[in-house]
C-alpha positions, 0 to 999 in steps of 0.5 A, a space after each residue: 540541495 535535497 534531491 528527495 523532494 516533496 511531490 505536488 499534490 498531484 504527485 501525492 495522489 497517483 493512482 490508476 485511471 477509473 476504471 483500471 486495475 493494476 497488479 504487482 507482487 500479490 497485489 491488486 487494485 481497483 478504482 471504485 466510483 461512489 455517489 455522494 452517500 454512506 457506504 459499508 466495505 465489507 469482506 464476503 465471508 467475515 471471517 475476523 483472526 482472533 490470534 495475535 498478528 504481527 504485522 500485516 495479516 495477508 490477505 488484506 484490504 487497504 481503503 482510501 481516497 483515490 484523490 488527495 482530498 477525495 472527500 472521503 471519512 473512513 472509520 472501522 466498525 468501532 467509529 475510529 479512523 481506519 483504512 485497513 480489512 483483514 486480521 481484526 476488521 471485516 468492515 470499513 464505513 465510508 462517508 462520501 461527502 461528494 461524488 469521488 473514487 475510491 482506491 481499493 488495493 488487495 495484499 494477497 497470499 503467494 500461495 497458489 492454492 489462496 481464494 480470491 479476496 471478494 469485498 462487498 460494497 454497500 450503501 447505507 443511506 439510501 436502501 429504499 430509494 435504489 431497492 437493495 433490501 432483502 427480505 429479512 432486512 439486510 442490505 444487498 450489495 452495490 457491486 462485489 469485487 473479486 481480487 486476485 492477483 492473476 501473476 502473484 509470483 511475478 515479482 521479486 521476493 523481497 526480505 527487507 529489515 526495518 528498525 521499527 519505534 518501540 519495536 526494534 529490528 523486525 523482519 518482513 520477508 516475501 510480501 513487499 509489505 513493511 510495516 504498519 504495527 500500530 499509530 505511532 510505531 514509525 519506520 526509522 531505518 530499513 535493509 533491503 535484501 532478497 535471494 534473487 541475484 537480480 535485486 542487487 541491481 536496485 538502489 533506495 535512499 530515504 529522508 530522517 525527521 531531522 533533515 538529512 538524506 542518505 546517498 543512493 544506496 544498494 540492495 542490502 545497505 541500511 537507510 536511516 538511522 537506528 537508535 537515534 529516535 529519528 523517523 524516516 520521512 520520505 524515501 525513493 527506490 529505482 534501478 541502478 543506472 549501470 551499463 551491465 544491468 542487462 534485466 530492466 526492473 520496475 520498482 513500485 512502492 506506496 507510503 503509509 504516513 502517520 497523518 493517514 496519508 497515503 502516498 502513491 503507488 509511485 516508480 523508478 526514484 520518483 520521491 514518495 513524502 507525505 504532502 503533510 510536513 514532518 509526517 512520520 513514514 509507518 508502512 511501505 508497499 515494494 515490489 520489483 518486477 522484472 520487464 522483458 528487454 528491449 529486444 525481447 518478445 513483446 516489447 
């Protein structure tokens, strides 16, 4: 019996309460509420990368229904399904059939000296009806928010391998950021590994299309298979439960599906698959923190 099951709907769609934030390793999130409308979110300063990227340019703005069916229709600025800002795109569109919230999460810079990401929210349909016009025409926005991440060094640098579809090995060192090259190029394999001793005390196992599940596995063991063509469908991490493990860690991690899925953020061996069957896993979000002991100051 698989122990890597497929989560509830409810599962699918965790998310931080309305109104609440939740920051990890160099990332933050907000929960937007939205009227039923048409939206633009847009980076303040537009400024668009004209170099090649290789993989997720930082920083970097996710978008998406905060809900499993939010209801939300997301496109870039050329009318194709989207979800991403940074790198190539300054501008998302959002049609909210029906009154929702949206998840805004922001992959930030470890630099210290790095700005805050502002993204503006406007609605399109409606400019006369709430007074957002400017004098030479522009559209005002509803609100700004400013992102950053106040703790960005806080968790666990990462340097994790993946064996990516048409790519082969590539490496995502520091961010917790895996993936997501382009549709179709999905996530068949991937090697956990840090410099911090206090990773070896994590433990990860995945799901391949084909049906079969690793073990749990330790911080710099290969889940999946390469070579084979075989995407991963799912995947869990957590701490090891060892009597030695004297840091507690908090392992947090989102899937980016080929459907558009996104699952999570999920913890602590909770299963993070696609409520969608056989849908291929293209990025991953991870970030480890450690917590203060139980004996510690502030616990």
């Amino acid at each position: 019996m698989r122990n890597l099951a497929r989560p509830t709907p409810a599962g699918a769609a965790a998310a931080p309460a309305p109104g609440a934030a939740t920051q990890g390793a160099g990332s933050v999130a907000r929960v937007v509420a939205l009227e039923a409308g048409f939206y633009a979110f847009s980076l303040a300063d537009g400024r668009r990368r004209r170099e090649p990227i290789i993989g997720l340019p930082l920083p970097a703005i996710h978008v998406c229904g905060a809900e499993a069916e939010g209801g939300f229709e997301i496109t870039d600025e050329a009318g194709r399904a989207g979800s991403w800002l940074g790198g190539g795109s300054t501008t998302l569109f959002v049609n909210s059939r029906h009154p929702g919230e949206a998840l805004v999460t922001a992959y930030l810079s470890r630099e210290p000296e790095a700005p805050p990401v502002e993204l503006e929210i406007r609605r399109l349909d409606a400019g006369e009806r709430i007074g957002a016009s400017e004098p030479d025409g522009t559209v005002r926005p509803l609100m700004t928010l400013r992102l950053a991440a106040a703790e960005a060094g806080s968790s666990v640098p990462l340097d994790v391998l993946a064996h990516i579809r048409g790519r082969g090995d590539v490496q995502f060192s520091g961010t917790g950021v895996i993936g997501r090259l382009g549709p179709g190029q999905w996530i068949e394999a991937f090697t956990v590994g840090s410099s911090e001793p206090v990773a070896a005390a994590i433990e990860y196992k995945g799901l391949s299309a084909d049906g079969s599940e690793t073990p749990w596995l330790g911080c710099g063991s290969t889940c999946g298979e390469t070579g084979a063509g075989l995407s991963l469908l799912g995947f869990a991490v957590r701490q090891k439960a060892a009597a030695g493990n004297t840091t507690r860690l908090d392992c947090e991690y989102t899937g980016y599906f080929q459907s558009g899925a996104v699952v999570g953020p999920l913890r602590n061996g909770a299963p993070c698959l696609s409520p969608h069957d056989n849908d291929p896993l293209e990025g991953m979000v991870l970030s480890i923190t450690p917590r203060p002991s139980r004996g510690g100051p502030g616990a």
